[in-house]
C-alpha positions, -999 to +999 in steps of 0.1 A: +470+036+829+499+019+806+488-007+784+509-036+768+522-031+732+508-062+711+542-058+690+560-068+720+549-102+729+562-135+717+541-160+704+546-196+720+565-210+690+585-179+680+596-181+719+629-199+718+634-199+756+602-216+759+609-242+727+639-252+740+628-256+772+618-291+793+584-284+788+584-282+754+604-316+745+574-332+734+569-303+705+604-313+696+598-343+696+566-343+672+585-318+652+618-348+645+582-373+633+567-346+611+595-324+595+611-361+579+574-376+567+564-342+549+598-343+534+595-381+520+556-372+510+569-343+488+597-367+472+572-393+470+594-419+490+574-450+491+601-473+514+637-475+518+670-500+518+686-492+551+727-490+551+742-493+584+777-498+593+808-479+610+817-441+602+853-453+606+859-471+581+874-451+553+884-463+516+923-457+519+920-480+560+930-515+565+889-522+559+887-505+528+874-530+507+840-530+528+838-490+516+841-502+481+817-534+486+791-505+502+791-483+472+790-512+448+758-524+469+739-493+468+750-486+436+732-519+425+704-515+446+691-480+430+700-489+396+679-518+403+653-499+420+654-464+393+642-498+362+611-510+385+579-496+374+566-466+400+552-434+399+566-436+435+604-434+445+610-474+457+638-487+479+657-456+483+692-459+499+687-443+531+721-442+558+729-426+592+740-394+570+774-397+580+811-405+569+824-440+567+803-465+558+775-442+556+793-418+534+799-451+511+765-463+504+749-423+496+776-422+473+769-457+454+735-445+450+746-413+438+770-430+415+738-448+400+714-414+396+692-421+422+682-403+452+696-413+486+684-398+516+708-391+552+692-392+589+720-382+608+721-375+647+739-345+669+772-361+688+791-345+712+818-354+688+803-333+657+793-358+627+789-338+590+763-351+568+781-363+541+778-348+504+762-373+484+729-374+503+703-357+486+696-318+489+665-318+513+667-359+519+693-349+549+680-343+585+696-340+618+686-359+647+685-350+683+667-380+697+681-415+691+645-428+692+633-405+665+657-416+644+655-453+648+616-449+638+629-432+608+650-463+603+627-489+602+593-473+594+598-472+560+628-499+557+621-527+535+652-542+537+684-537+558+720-544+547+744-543+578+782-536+567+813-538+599+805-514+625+805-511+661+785-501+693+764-479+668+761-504+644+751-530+666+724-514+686+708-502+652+705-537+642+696-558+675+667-529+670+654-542+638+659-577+648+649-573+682+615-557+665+608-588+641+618-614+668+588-599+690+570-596+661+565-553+669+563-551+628+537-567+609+562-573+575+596-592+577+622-569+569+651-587+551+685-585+571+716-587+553+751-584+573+780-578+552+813-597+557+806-631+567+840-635+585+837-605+602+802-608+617+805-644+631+842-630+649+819-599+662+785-620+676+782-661+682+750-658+668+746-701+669+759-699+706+732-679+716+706-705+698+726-726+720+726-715+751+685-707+744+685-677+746+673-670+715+650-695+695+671-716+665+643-700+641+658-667+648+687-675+631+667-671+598+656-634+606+692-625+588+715-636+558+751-636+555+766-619+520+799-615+509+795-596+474+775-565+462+761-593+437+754-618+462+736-591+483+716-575+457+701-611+452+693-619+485+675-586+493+659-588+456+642-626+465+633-613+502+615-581+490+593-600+464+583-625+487+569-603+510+546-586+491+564-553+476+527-540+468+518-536+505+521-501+515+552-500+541+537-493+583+551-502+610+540-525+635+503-519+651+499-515+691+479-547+707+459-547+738+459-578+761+424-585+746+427-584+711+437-569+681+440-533+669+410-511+666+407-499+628+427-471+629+457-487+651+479-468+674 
C-alpha cells in the first residue's frame, strides 16, 4: 500500500497553475485592492493629487513645455504639501507610473523631496515605471479597474495635463463619478492647457445640446500656469473639508441610505 509523500503536494497559493488560472481571477483581483492599501498604510499615505496626461509627450517634443509646466506643478504641489502640519503623508503626487507626462510630474515631486507614488498597468506595448517614483510607492497593474479605484479612492484633487484615449477615459471616470454623485466629496478637477482642452472636447456644446447639465461645467477648472494651478487646487481642497478622512463613494439601495458600515 503506497502512501502520498506530504512534501509533494502544492498548497493552493504556492500553485501557480491554479493562481493563474480563470478560477482564481478573483484572488487576483483582491490581491491588486490589498497589496497597494497595505503599502500606502505603511507610508502613512493619507490622500493623493492625481497627475494624468499623455506618456508621449517628451521634454525635447513639439509639447514640451506641458513636461516642464507638469514638473513645475507637482513640484509646487509637494513642497506645498511637505510645510502642512501632519503626522500623515498629505496630497502625495501619485501618476500612471509611466513616461511622458507621468514621468514629469514623479519627477517635480521628486525635485521638491517628497514622496510620489506610480500605479502603472501591463500593455501589450511594455510601459517601464519611470525612476522618480518612490521605491515601494510603484505597483503594476493588470486590471484597468483596479487601478482606476486606486486613482480616485484616495484622490483629493486631479490635475489633467494633454493626453489622449488614456487620458480621456481616466478623467470622464472621475467626472463621470462626481456627476452621478458615486463619491460622497468633490474632487477638484484641473485640466492643463486651456487651448488645448477646449480644441480636444466642446465641453459648452455638450451643455448645449443637454446632454450634460450647464452645472456640470463647474465640476472642472481651466489652468494655464503651475502657479495658477497650485491655487486653484489649494482653494478647492480647503473648501472641502481637508480634515475628513478620504473614502470613496458608499453603495445605496433603492430604499435608502447606507447601513453603518457601507458597502
Amino acid at each position: 500500500m503506497s502512501t502520498t509523500d506530504p512534501s509533494r503536494i502544492t498548497l493552493a497559493y504556492e500553485d501557480a497553475s491554479f493562481i493563474e488560472g480563470d478560477d482564481a481571477r478573483p484572488l487576483r483581483i483582491l490581491a491588486e485592492y490589498i497589496a497597494p492599501m497595505s503599502a500606502f498604510q505603511r507610508a502613512r499615505i493619507c490622500d493623493t493629487i492625481v497627475f494624468f496626461g499623455s506618456a508621449r509627450i517628451r521634454p525635447d517634443g513639439p509639447l514640451g513645455r506641458y513636461y516642464d509646466a507638469a514638473r513645475e506643478t507637482a513640484r509646487l504641489v509637494t513642497a506645498w504639501s511637505k510645510g502642512l502640519p501632519s503626522h500623515e503623508h498629505r496630497y502625495v503626487v501619485c501618476t500612471g507610473g509611466g513616461p511622458g507626462l507621468m514621468e514629469a510630474a514623479n519627477r517635480g515631486a521628486s525635485d521638491a523631496g517628497g514622496i510620489t507614488i506610480g500605479l502603472n498597468i501591463g500593455l501589450p506595448h511594455e510601459q517601464r515605471p519611470n525612476p522618480y517614483i518612490t521605491r515601494g510607492l510603484s505597483f503594476e497593474f493588470h486590471y484597468f479597474f483596479m487601478r482606476k479605484l486606486w486613482f480616485a479612492l484616495l484622490a483629493r484633487a486631479l490635475v489633467v495635463f494633454p493626453g489622449g484615449f488614456g487620458t480621456l477615459d481616466e478623467m470622464f471616470e472621475v467626472l463621470t463619478l462626481m456627476q452621478t454623485q458615486k463619491v460622497d466629496r468633490r474632487i477638484p478637477v484641473v485640466l492643463f492647457g486651456s487651448e488645448y482642452w477646449k480644441e480636444i472636447v466642446n465641453f459648452e456644446a455638450l451643455a448645449r445640446h443637454g446632454t450634460i447639465d450647464r452645472e456640470d461645467l463647474a465640476l472642472f477648472r481651466f489652468a494655464d500656469d503651475p502657479a495658477s494651478a497650485l491655487a486653484i487646487l489649494q482653494a478647492a481642497i480647503q473648501a472641502e473639508s481637508a480634515a475628513r478622512a478620504p473614502d470613496i463613494a458608499h453603495s445605496r439601495t433603492r430604499h435608502g441610505p447606507p447601513g453603518p458600515t457601507g458597502a
